[in-house]
CHARMM-style PDB file with segment names, atoms N, HN, CA, C and O in Angstrom:
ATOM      1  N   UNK     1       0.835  -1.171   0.000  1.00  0.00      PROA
ATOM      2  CA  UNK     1       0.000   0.000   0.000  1.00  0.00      PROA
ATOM      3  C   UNK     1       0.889   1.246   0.000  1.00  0.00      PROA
ATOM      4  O   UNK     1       1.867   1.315   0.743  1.00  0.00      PROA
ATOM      5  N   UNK     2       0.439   2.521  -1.087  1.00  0.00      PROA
ATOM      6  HN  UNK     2      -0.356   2.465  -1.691  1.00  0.00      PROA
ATOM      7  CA  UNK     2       1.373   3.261  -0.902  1.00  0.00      PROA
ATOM      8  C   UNK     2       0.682   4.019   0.242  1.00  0.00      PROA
ATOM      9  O   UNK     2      -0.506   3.913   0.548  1.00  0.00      PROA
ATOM     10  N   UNK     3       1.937   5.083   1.040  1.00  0.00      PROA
ATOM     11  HN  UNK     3       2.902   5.169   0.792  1.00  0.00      PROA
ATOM     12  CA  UNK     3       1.341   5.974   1.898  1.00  0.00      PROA
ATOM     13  C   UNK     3       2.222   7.488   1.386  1.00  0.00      PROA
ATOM     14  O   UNK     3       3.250   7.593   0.717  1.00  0.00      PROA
ATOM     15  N   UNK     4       1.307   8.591   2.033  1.00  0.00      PROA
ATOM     16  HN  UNK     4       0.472   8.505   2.576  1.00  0.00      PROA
ATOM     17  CA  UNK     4       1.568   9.887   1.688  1.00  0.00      PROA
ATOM     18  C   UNK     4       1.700   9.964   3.191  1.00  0.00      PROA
ATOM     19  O   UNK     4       1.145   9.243   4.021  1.00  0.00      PROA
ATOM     20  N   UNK     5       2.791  11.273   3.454  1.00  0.00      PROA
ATOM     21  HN  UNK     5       3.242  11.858   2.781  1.00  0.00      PROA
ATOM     22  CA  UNK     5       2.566  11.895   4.375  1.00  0.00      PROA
ATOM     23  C   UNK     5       2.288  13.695   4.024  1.00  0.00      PROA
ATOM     24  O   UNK     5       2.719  14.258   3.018  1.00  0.00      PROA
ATOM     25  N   UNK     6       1.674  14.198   4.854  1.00  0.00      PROA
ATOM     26  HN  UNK     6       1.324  13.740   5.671  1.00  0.00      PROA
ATOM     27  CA  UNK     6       1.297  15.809   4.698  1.00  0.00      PROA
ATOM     28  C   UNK     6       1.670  16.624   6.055  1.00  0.00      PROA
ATOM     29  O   UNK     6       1.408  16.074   7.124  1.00  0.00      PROA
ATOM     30  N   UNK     7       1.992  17.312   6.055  1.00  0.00      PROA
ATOM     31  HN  UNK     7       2.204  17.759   5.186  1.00  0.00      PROA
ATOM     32  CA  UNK     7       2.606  18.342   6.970  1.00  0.00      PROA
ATOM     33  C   UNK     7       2.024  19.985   6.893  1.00  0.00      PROA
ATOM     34  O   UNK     7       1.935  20.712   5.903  1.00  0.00      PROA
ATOM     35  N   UNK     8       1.691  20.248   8.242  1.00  0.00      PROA
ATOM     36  HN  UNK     8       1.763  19.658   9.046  1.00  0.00      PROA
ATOM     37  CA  UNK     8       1.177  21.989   8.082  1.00  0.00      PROA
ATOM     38  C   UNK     8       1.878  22.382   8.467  1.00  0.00      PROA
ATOM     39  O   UNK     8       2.453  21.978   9.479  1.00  0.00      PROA
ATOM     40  N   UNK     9       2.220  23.644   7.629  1.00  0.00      PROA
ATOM     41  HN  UNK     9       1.753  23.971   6.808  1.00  0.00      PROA
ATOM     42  CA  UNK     9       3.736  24.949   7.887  1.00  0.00      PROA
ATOM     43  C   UNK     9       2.822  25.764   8.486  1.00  0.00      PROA
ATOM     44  O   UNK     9       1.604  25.589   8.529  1.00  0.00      PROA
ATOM     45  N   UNK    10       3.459  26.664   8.948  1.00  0.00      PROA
ATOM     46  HN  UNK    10       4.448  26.805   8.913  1.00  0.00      PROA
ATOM     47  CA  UNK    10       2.998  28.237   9.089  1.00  0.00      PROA
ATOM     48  C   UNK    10       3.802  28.986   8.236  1.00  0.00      PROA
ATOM     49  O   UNK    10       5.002  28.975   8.510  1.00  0.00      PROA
ATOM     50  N   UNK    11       3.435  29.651   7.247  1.00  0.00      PROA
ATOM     51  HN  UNK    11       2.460  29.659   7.024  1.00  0.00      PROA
ATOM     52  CA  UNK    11       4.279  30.844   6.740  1.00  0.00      PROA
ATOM     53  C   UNK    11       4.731  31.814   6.902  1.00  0.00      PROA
ATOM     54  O   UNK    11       3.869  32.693   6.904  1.00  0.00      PROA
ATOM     55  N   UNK    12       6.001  32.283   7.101  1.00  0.00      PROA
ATOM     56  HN  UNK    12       6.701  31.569   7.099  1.00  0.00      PROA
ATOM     57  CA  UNK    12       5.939  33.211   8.297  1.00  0.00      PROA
ATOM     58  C   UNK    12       5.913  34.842   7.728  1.00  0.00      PROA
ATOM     59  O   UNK    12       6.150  35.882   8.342  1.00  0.00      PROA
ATOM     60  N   UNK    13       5.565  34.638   6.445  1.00  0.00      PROA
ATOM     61  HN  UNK    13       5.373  33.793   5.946  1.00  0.00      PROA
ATOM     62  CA  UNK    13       5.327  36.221   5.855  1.00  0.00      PROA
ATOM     63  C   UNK    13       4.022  36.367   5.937  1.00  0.00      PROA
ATOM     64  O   UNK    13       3.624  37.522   5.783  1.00  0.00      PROA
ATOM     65  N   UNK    14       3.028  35.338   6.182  1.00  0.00      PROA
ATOM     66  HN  UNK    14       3.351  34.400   6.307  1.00  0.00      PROA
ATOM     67  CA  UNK    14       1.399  35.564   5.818  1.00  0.00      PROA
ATOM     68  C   UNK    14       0.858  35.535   7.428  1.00  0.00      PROA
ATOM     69  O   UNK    14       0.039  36.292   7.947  1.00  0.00      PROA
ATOM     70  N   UNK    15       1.503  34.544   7.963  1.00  0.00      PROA
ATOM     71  HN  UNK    15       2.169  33.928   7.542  1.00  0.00      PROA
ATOM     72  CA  UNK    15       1.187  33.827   9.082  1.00  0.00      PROA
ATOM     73  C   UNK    15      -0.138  33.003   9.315  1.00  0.00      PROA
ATOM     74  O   UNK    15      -0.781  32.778  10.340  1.00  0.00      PROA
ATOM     75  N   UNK    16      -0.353  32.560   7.747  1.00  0.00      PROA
ATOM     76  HN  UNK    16       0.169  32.742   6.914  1.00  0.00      PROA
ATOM     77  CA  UNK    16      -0.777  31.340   7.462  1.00  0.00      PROA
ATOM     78  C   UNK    16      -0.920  30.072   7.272  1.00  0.00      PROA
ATOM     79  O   UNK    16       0.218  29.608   7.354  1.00  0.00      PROA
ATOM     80  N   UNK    17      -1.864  29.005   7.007  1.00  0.00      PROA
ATOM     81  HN  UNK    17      -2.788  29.382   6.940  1.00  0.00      PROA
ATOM     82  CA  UNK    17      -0.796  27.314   7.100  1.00  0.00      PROA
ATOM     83  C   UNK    17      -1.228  27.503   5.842  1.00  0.00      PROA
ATOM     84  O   UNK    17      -2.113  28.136   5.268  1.00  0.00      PROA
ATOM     85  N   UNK    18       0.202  26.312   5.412  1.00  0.00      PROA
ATOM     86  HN  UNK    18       0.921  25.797   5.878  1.00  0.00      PROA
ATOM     87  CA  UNK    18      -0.105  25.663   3.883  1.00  0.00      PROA
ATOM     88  C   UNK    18       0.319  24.027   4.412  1.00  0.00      PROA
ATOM     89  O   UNK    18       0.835  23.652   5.466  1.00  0.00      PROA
ATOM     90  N   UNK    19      -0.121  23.284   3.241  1.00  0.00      PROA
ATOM     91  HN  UNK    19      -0.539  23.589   2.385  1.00  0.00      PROA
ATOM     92  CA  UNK    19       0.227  21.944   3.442  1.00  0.00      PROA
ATOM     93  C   UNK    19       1.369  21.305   2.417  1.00  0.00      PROA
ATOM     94  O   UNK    19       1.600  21.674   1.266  1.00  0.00      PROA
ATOM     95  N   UNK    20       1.933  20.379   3.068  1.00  0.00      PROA
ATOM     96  HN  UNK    20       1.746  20.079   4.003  1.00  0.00      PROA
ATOM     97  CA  UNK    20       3.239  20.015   2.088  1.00  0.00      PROA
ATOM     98  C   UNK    20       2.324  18.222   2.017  1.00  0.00      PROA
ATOM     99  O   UNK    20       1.571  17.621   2.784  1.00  0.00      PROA
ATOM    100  N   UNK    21       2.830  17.976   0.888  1.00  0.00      PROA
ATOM    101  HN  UNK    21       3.442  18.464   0.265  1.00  0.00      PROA
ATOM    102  CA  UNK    21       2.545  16.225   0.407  1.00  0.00      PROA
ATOM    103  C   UNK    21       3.482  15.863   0.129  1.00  0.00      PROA
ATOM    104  O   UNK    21       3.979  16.492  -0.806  1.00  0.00      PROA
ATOM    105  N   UNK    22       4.567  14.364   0.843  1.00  0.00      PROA
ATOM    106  HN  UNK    22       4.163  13.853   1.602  1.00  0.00      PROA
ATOM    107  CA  UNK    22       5.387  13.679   0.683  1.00  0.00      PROA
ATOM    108  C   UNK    22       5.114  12.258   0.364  1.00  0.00      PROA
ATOM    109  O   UNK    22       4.528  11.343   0.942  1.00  0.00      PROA
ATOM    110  N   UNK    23       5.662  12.377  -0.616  1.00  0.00      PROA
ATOM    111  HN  UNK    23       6.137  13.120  -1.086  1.00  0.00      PROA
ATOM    112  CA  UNK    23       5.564  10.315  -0.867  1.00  0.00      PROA
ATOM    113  C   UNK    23       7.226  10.471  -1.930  1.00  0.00      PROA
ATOM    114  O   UNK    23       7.773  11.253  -2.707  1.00  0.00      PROA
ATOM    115  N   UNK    24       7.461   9.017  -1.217  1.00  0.00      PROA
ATOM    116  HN  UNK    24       7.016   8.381  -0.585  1.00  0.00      PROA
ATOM    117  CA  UNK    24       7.024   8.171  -0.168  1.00  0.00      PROA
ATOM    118  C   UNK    24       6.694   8.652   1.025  1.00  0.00      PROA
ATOM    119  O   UNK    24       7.022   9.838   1.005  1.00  0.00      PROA
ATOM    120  N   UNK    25       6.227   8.387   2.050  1.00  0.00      PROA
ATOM    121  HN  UNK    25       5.961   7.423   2.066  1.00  0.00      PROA
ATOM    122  CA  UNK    25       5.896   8.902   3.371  1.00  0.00      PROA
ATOM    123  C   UNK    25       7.277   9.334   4.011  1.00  0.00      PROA
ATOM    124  O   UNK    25       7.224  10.269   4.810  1.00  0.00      PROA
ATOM    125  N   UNK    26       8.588   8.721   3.731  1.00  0.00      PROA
ATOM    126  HN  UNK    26       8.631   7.961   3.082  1.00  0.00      PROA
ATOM    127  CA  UNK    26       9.767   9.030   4.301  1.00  0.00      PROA
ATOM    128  C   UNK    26      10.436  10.113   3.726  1.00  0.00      PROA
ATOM    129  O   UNK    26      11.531  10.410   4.205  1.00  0.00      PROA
ATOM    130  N   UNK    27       9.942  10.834   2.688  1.00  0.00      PROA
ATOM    131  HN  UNK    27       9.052  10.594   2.299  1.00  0.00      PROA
ATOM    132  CA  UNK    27      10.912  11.597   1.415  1.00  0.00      PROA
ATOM    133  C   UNK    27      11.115  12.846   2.401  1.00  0.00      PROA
ATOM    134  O   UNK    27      10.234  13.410   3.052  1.00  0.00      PROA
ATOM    135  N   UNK    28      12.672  13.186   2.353  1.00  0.00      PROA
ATOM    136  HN  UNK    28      13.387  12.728   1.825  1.00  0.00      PROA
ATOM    137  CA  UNK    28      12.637  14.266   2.802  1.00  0.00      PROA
ATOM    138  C   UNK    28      12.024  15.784   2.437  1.00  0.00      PROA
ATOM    139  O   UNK    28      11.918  16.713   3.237  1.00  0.00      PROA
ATOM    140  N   UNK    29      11.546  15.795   0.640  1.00  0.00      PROA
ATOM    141  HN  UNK    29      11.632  15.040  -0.010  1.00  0.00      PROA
ATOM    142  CA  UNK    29      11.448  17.393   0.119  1.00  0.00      PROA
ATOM    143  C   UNK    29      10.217  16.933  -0.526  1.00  0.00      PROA
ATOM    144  O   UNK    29      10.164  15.969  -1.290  1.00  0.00      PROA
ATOM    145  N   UNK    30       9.203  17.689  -0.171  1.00  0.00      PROA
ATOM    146  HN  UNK    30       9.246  18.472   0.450  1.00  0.00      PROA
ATOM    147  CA  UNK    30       7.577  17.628  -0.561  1.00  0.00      PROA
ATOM    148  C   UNK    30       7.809  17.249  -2.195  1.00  0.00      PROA
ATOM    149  O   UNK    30       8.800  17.492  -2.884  1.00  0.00      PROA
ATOM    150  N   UNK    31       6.473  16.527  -2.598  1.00  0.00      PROA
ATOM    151  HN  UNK    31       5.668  16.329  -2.038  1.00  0.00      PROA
ATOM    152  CA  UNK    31       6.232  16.578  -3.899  1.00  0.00      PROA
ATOM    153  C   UNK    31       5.197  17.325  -4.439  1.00  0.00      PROA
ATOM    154  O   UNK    31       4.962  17.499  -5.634  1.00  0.00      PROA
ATOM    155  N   UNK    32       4.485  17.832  -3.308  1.00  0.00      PROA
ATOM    156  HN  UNK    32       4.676  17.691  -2.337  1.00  0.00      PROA
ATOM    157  CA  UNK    32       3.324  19.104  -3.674  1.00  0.00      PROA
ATOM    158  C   UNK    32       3.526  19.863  -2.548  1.00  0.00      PROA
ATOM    159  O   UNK    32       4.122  19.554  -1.517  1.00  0.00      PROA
ATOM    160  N   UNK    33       2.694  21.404  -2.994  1.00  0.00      PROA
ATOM    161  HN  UNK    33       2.210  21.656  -3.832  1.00  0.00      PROA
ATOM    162  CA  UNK    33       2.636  22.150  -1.520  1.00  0.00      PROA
ATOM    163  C   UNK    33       1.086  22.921  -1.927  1.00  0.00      PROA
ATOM    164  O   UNK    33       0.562  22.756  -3.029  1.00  0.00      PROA
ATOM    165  N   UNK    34       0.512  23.733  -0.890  1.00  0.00      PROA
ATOM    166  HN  UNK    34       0.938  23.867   0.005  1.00  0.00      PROA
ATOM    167  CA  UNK    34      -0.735  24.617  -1.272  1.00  0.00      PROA
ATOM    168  C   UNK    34      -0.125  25.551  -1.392  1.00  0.00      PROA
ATOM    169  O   UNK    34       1.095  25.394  -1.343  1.00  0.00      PROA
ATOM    170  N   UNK    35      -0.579  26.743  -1.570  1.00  0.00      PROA
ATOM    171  HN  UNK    35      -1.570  26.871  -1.610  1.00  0.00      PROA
ATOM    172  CA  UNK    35      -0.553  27.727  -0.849  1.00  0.00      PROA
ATOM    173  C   UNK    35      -0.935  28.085   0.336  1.00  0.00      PROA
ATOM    174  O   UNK    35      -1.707  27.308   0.898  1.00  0.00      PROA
ATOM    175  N   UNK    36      -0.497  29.424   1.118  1.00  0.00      PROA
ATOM    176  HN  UNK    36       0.130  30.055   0.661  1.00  0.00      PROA
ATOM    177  CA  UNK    36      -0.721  29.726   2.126  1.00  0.00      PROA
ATOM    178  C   UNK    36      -2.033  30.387   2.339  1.00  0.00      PROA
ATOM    179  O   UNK    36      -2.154  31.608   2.249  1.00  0.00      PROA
ATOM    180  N   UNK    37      -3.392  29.283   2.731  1.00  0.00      PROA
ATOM    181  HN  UNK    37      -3.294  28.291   2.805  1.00  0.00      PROA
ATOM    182  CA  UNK    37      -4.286  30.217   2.467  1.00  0.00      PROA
ATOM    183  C   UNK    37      -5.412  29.679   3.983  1.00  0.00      PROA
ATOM    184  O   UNK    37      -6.408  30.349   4.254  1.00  0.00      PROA
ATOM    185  N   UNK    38      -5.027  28.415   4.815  1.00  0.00      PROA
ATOM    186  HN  UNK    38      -4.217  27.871   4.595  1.00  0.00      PROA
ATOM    187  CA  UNK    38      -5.795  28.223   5.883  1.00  0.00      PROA
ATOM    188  C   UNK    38      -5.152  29.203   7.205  1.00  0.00      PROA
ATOM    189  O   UNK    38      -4.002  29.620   7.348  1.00  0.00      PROA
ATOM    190  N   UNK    39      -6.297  29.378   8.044  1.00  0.00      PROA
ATOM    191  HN  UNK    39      -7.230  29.040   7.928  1.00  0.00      PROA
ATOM    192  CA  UNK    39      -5.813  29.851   9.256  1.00  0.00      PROA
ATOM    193  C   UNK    39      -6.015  28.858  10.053  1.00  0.00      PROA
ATOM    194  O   UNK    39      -6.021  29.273  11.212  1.00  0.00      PROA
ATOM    195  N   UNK    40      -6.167  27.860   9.996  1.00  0.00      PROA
ATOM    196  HN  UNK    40      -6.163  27.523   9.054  1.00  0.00      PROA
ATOM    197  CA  UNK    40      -5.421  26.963  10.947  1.00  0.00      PROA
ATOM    198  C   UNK    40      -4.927  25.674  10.229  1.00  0.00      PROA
ATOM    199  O   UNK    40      -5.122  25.450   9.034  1.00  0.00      PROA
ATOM    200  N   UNK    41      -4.207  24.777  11.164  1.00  0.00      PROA
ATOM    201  HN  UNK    41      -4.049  24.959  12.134  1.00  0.00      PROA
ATOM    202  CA  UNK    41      -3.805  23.526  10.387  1.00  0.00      PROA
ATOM    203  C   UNK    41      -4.943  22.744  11.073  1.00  0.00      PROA
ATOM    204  O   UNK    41      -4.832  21.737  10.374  1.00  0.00      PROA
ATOM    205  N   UNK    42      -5.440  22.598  11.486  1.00  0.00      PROA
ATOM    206  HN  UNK    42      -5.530  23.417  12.053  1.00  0.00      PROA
ATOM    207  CA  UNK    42      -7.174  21.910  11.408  1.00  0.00      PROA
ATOM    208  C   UNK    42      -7.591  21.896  10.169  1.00  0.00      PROA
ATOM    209  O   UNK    42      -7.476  20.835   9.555  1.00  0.00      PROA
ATOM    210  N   UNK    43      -8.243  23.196   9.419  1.00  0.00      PROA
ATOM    211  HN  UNK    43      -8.337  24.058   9.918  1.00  0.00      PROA
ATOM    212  CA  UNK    43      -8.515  23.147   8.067  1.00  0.00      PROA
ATOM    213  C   UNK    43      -7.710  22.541   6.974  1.00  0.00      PROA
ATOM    214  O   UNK    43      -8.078  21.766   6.090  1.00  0.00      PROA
ATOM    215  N   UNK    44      -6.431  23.095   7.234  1.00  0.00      PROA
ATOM    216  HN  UNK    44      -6.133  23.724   7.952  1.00  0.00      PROA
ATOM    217  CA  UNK    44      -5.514  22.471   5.810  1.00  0.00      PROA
ATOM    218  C   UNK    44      -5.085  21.338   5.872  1.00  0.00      PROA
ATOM    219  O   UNK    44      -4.143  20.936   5.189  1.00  0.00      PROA
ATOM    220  N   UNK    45      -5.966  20.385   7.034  1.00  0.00      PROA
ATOM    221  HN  UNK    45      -6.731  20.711   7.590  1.00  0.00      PROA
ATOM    222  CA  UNK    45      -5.631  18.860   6.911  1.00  0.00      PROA
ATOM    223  C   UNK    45      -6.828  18.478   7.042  1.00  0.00      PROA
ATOM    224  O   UNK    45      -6.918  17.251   6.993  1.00  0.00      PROA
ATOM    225  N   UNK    46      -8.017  19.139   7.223  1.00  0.00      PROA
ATOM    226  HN  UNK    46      -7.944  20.136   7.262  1.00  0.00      PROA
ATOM    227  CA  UNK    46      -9.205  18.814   6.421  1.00  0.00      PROA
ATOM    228  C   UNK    46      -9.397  18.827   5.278  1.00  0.00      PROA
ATOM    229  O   UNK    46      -9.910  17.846   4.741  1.00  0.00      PROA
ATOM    230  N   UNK    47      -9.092  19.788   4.659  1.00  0.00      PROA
ATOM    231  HN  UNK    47      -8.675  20.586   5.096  1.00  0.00      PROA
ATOM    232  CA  UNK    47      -9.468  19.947   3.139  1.00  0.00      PROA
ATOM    233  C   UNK    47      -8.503  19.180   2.173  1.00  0.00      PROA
ATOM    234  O   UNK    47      -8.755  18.872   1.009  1.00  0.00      PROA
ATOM    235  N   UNK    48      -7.304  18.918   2.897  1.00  0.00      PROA
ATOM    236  HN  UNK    48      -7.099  19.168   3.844  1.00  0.00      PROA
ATOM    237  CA  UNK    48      -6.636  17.715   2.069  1.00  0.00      PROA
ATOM    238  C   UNK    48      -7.232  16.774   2.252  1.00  0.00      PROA
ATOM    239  O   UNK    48      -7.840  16.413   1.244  1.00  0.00      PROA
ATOM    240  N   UNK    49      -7.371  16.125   3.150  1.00  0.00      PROA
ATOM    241  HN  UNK    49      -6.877  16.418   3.968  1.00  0.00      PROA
ATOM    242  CA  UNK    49      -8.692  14.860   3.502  1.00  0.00      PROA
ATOM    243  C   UNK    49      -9.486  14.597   2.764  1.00  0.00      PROA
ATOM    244  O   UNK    49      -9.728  13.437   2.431  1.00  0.00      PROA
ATOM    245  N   UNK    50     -10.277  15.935   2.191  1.00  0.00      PROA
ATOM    246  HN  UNK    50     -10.080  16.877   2.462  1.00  0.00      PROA
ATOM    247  CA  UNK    50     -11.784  16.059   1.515  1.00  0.00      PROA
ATOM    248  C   UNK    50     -10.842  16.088   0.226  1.00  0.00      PROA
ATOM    249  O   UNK    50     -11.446  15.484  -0.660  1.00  0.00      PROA
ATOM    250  N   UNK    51      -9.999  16.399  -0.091  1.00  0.00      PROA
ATOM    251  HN  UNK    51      -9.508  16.889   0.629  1.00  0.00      PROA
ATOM    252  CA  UNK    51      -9.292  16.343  -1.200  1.00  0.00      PROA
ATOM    253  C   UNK    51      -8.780  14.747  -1.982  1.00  0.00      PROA
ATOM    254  O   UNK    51      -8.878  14.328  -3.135  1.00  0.00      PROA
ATOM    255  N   UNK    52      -8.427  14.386  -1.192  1.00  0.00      PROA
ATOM    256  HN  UNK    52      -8.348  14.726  -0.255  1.00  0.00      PROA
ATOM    257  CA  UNK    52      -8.309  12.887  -1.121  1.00  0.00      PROA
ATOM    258  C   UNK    52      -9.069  11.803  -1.461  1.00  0.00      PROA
ATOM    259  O   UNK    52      -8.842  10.729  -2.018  1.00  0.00      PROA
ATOM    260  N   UNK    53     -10.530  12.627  -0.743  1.00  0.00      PROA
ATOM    261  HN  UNK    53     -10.715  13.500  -0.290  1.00  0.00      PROA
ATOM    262  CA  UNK    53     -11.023  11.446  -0.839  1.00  0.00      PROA
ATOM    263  C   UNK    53     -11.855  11.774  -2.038  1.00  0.00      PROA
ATOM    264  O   UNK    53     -12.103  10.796  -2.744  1.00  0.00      PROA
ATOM    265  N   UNK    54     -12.276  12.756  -2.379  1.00  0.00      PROA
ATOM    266  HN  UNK    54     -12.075  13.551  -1.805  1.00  0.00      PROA
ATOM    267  CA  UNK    54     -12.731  12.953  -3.706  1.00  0.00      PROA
ATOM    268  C   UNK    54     -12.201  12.430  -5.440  1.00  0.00      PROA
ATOM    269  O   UNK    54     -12.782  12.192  -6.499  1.00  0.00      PROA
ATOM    270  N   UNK    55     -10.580  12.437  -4.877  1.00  0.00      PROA
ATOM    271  HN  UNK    55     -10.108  12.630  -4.017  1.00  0.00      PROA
ATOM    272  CA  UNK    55      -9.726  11.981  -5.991  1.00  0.00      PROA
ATOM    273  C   UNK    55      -9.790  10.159  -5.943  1.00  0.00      PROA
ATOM    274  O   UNK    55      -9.854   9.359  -6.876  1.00  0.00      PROA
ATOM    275  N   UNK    56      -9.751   9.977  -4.739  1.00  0.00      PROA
ATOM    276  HN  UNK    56      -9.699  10.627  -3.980  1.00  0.00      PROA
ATOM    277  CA  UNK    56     -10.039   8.364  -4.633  1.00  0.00      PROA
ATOM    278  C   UNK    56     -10.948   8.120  -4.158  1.00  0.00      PROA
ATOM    279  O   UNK    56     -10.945   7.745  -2.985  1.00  0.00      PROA
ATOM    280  N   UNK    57     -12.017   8.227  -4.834  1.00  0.00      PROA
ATOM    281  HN  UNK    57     -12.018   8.531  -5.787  1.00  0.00      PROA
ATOM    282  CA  UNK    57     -13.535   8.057  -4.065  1.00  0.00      PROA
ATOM    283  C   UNK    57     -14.123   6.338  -3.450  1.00  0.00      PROA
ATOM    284  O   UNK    57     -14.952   5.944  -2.629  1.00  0.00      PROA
ATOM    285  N   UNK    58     -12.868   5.529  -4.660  1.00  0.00      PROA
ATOM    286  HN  UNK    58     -12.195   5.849  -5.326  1.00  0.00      PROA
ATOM    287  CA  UNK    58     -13.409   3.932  -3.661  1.00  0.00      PROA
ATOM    288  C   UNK    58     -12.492   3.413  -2.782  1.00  0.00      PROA
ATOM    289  O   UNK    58     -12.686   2.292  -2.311  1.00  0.00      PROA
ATOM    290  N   UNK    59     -11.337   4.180  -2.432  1.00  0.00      PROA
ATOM    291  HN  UNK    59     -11.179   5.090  -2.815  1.00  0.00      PROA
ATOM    292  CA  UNK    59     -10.415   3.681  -1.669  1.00  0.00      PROA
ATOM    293  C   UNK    59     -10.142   4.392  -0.397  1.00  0.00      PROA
ATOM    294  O   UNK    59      -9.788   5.557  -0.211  1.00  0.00      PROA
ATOM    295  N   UNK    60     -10.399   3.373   0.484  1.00  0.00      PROA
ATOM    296  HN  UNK    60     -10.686   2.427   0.333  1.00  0.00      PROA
ATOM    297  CA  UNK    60     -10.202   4.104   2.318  1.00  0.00      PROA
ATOM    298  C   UNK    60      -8.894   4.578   2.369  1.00  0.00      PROA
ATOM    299  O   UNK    60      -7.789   4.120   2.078  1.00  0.00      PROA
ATOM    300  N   UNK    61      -9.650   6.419   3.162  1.00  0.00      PROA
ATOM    301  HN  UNK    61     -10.547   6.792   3.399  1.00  0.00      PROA
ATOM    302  CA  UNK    61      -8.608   7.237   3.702  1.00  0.00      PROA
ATOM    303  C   UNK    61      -8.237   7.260   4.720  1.00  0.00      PROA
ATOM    304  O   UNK    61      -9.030   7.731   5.536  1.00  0.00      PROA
ATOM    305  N   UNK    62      -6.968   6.817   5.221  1.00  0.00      PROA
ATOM    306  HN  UNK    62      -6.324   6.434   4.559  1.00  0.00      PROA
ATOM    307  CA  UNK    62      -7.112   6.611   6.631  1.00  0.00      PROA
ATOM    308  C   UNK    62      -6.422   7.458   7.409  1.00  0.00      PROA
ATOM    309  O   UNK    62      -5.634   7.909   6.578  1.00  0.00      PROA
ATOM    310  N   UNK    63      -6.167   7.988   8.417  1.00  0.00      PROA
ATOM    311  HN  UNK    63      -6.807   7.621   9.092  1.00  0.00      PROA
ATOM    312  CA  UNK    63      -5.661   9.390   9.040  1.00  0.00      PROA
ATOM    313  C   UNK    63      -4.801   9.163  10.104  1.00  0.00      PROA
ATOM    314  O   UNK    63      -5.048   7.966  10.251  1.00  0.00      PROA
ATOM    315  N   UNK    64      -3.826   9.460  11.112  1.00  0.00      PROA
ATOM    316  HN  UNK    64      -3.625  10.432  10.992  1.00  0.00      PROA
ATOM    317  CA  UNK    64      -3.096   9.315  11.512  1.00  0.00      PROA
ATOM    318  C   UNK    64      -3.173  10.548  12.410  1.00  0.00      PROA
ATOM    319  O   UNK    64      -2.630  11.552  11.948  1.00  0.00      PROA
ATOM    320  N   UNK    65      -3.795  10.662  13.704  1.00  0.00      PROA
ATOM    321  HN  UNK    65      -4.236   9.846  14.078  1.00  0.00      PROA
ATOM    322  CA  UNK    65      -4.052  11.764  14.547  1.00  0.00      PROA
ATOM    323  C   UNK    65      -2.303  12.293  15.330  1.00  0.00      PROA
ATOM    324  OT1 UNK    65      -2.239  13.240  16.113  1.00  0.00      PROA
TER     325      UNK     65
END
C-alpha cells in the first residue's frame, strides 16, 4: 500500500498554514505544496482529507491523529 505523508507549515510572511505532500511517506522534500491560504492547520488537513477522498472516491482514507 502506498502511503503519503502531509505536513502543516505556518508561513511566516502571511502567518498562514499551507500543506506540504510527501511520498514516499519518508521523502525528505515535498512533492506538492498549497498555498498559504488556511488559518489553521485543522482546516488544511481537512481539506486535504476532503481532497483525497474525492480523488479516490473507492479507496479508504485513513488518518493518523
Amino acid at each position: 500500500m502506498e502511503k503519503f505523508r502531509v505536513e502543516t507549515v505556518v508561513d511566516k510572511k502571511t502567518g498562514l498554514i499551507f500543506a506540504e505532500l510527501y511520498h514516499p511517506d519518508d521523502a525528505i522534500v515535498p512533492m506538492a505544496a498549497t498555498q498559504p491560504i488556511y488559518p489553521t492547520h485543522e482546516e488544511a488537513t481537512s481539506d486535504i482529507v476532503d481532497m483525497m477522498k474525492k480523488s479516490f472516491p473507492d479507496q479508504p482514507i485513513k488518518t493518523n491523529p
